[in-house]
C-alpha positions in Angstrom: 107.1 235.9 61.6 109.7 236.0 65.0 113.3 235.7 64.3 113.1 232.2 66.4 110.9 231.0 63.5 113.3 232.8 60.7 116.3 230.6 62.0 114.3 227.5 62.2 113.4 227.8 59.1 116.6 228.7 57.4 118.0 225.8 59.4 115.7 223.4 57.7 116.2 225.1 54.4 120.0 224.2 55.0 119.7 220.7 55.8 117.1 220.2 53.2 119.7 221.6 50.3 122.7 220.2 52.3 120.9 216.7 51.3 120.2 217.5 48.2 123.8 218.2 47.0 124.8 215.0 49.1 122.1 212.7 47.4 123.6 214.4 44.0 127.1 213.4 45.3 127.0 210.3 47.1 123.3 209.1 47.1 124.2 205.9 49.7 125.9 208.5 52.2 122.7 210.8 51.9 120.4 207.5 52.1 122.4 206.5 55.1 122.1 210.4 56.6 118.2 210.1 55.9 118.0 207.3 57.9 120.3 208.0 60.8 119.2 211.6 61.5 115.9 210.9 63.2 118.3 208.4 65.6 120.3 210.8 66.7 117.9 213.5 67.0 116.0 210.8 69.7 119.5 210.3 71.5 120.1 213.8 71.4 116.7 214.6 73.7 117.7 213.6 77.3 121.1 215.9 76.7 118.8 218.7 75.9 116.7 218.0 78.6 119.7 217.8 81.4 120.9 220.8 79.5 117.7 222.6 80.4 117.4 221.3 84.0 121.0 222.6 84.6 120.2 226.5 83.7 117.4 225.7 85.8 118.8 225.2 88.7 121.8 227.7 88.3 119.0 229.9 87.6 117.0 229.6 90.7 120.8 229.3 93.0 121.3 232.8 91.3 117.8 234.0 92.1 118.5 232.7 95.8 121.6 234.4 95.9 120.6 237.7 94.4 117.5 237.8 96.6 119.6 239.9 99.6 120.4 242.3 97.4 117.0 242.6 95.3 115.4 243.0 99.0 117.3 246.0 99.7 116.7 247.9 96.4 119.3 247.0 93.8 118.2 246.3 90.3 119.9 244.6 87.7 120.9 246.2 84.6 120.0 243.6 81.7 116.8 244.0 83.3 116.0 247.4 82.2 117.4 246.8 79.3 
């Protein structure tokens, strides 16, 4: 089991008990939460995807910048790390 899998699990685990506890407390607010959590997930999805885009394409500028320098020999440390 990766760690990437570990924290999406625990993350779920959180929201599950975190609804719980508010259905326990307030059950219309945790109704209302059920309900309106899908909805934002959905208008949440283009932001991520722009949000992924936009490393993109500072990742490929920096590849074009750096590729001088990679040419002549130098390496980068974080990638021997």
């Amino acid at each position: 089991m990766g760690k990437c899998e570990m924290e999406r699990g625990m993350k779920a685990l959180l929201l599950f008990v975190g609804l719980c506890i508010l259905l326990v407390l307030c059950w219309p607010l945790a109704i209302l939460a059920i309900i309106l959590l899908p909805i934002v997930w959905l208008l949440s999805l283009p932001l991520r995807l722009v949000g992924i885009t936009v490393h993109a394409v500072f990742a490929l500028i920096r590849a074009l910048l750096l590729l001088p320098a990679r040419l002549l020999g130098w390496r980068d440390n974080k990638a021997k790390a």
